[in-house]
C-alpha positions in Angstrom: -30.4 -27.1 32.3 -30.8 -29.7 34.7 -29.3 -30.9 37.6 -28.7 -34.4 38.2 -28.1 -34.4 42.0 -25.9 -31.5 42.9 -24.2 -31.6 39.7 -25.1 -30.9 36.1 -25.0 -33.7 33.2 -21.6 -33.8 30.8 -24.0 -32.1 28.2 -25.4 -30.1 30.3 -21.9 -28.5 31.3 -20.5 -28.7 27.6 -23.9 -26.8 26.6 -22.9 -24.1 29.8 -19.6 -23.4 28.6 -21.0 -23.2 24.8 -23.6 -20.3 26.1 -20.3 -18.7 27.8 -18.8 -18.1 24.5 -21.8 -16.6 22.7 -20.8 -18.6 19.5 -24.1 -20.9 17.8 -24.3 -24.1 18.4 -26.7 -26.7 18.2 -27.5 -30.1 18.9 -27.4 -32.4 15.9 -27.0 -36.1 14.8 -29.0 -39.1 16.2 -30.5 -37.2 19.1 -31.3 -34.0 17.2 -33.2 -36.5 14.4 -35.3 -37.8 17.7 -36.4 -34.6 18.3 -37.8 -35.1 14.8 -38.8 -38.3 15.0 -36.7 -40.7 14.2 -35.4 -43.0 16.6 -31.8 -44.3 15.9 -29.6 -45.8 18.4 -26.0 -44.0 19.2 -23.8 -44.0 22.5 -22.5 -40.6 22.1 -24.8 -36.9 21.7 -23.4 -34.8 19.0 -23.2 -30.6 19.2 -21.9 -28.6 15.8 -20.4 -25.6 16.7 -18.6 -23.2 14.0 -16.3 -20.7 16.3 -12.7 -21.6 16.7 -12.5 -20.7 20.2 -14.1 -23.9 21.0 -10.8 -25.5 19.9 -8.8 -23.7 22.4 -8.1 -26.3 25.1 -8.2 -22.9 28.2 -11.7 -23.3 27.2 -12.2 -26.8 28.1 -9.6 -26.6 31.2 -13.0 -26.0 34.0 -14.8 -29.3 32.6 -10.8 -31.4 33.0 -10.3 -30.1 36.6 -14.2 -31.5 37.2 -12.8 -34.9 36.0 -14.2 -34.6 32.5 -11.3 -36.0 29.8 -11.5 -33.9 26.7 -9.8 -35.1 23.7 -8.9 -32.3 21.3 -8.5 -33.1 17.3 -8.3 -30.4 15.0 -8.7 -30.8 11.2 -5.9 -29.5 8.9 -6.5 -27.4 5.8 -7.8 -30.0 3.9 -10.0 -31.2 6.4 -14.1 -30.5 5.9 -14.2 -29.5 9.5 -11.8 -27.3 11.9 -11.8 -30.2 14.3 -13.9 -32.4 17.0 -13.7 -32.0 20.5 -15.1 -35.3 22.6 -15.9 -35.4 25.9 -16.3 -38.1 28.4 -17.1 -39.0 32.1 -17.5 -41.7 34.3 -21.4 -42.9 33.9 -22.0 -40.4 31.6 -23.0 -40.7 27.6 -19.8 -39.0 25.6 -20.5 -35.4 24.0 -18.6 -35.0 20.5 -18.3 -30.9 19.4 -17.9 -31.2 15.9 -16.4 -27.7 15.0 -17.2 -26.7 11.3 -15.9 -24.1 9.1 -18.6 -23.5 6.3 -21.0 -20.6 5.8 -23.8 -23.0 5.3 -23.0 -24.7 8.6 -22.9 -21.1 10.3 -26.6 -20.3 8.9 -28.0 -23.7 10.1 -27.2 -23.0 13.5 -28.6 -19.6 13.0 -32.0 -21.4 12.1 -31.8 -23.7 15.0 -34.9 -24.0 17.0 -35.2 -24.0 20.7 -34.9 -27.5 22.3 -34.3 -29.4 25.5 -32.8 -33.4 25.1 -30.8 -35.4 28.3 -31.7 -32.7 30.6 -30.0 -29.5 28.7 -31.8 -26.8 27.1 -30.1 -26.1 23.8 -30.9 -25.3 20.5 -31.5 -28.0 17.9 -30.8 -28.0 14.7 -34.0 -28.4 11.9 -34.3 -31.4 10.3 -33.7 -29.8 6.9 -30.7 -28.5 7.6 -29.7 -32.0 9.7 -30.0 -33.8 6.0 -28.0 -30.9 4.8 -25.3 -32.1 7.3 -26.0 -36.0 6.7 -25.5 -34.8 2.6 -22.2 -33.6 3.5 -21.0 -36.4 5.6 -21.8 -38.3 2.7 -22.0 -42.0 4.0 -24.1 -45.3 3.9 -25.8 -44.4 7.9 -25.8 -40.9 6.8 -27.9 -41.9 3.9 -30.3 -43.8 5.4 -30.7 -40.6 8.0 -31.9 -38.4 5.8 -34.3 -41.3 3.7 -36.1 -41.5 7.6 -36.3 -37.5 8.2 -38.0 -37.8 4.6 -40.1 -40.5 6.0 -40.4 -38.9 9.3 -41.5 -35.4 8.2 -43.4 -33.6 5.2 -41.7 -34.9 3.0 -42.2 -32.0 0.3 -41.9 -29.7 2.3 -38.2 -30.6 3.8 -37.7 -31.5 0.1 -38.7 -27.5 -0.6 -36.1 -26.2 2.1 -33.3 -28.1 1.6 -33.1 -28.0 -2.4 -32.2 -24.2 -2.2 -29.0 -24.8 -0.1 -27.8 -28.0 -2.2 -25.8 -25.8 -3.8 -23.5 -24.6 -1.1 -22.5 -28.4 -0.5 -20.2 -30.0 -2.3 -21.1 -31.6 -5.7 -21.2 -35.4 -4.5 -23.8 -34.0 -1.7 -25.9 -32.5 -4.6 -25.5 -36.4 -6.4 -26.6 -37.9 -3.3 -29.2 -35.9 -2.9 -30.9 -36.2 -6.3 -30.2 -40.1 -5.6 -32.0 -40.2 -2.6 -35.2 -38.2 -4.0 -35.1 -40.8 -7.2 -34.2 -38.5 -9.6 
């Protein structure tokens, strides 16, 4: 990780206490997809997490006596994710945890590639598996995300590793989907 001054970056010390708890994460949203080329501008650096530890506010308590605020939202039963976690500090870009709950989301992390983005070594997600993610969210940004990867990448071949796992998302995903390669 790296040290800014004395001190490590907000991601940098979100990243440490996520490598404390041994549960996968990776980075993923607009700074994961630069990893992969696309350039998209966004305030805030997104992680995915899938353990529910990472909702336990002990867990966060180091980062709120260093001055960090952390601002705890879990999802209810109907909710597509467990919760989000965001935190921010003075002079810092904001860090959102997004904690998910799916099988699928658990096996994306497990294919996440070794990375390094703001100063913090961390995995990062693949970029088929970040349009797996940009399916499920499902909206007009999230759309145009995964039309860039496309652009961005081998095409076919993302197409190729991402058709497979359609099927674990849910139906309007797999419409979306089919939309998005013209069919």
């Amino acid at each position: 990780m790296h040290a800014r001054g004395d001190r490590l970056s907000l991601l940098g010390r979100v990243v440490a206490v996520l490598e404390e708890t041994a549960e996968p994460y990776a980075l993923i949203g607009a700074a994961a997809m630069a990893t992969h080329g696309v350039s998209r501008a966004t305030v805030d650096l997104d992680i995915l997490a899938v353990g529910p530890r990472c909702l336990d506010p002990r867990l966060w308590s180091g980062l709120e006596a260093a001055g960090a605020a952390v601002d705890l939202r879990r999802g209810d039963d109907s909710d597509p994710l467990a919760g989000v976690v965001r935190f921010a500090a003075p002079g810092e870009r904001p860090v959102d945890l997004v904690v998910g709950k799916a099988a699928w989301q658990r096996a994306a992390l497990v294919r996440a590639e070794p990375g390094r983005f703001a100063g913090a070594d961390l995995p990062v997600l693949r970029a088929a598996d970040i349009i797996l993610l940009k399916l499920f969210a499902g909206g007009p940004q999230d759309a145009w995300d995964v039309v860039q990867l496309l652009a961005a990448g081998d095409r076919r071949a993302l197409a190729e590793e991402v058709e497979p796992r359609v099927a674990e998302l849910p139906p309007a995903a797999a419409a979306l989907w089919r939309t998005l390669l013209g069919e």
